[in-house]
C-alpha positions, -999 to 999 in steps of 0.1 A, spaced: -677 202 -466 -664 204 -499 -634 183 -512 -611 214 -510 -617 222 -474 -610 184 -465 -579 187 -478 -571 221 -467 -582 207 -431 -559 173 -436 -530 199 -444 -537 217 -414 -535 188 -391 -503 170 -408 -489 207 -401 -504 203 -367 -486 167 -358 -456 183 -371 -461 212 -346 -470 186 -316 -439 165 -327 -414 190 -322 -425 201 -292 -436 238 -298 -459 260 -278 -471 279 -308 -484 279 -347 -476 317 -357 -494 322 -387 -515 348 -412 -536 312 -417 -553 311 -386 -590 300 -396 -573 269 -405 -556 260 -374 -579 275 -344 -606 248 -348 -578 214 -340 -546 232 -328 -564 237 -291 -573 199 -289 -531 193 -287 -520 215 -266 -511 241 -297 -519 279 -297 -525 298 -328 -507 334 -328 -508 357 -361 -470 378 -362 -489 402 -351 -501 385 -315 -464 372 -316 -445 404 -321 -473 418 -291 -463 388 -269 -426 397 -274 -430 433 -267 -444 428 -231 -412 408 -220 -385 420 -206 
């Protein structure tokens, strides 16, 4: 792993704590190679606004 994707991967997990913190179900985001590896391991699920909008449709 190069030095660029260690960082881009320690981004990804401060962003993660950040998610776990506040209590959210959800990381919605175009970025998703970045996320789907760790968010799992924290209870996290990584939607693009696309999934999201999906999700939204199908509720009443």
């Amino acid at each position: 792993m190069g030095a660029s994707q260690a960082v881009l991967q320690a981004v990804a997990a401060s962003k993660i704590e950040v998610a776990v913190n506040g209590l959210v179900r959800a990381i919605v985001t175009h970025n998703t190679k970045d996320f789907v590896q760790i968010a799992p391991d924290f209870g996290v699920r990584v939607l693009t606004p696309a999934q999201l909008l999906l999700m939204m449709e199908k509720k009443p």
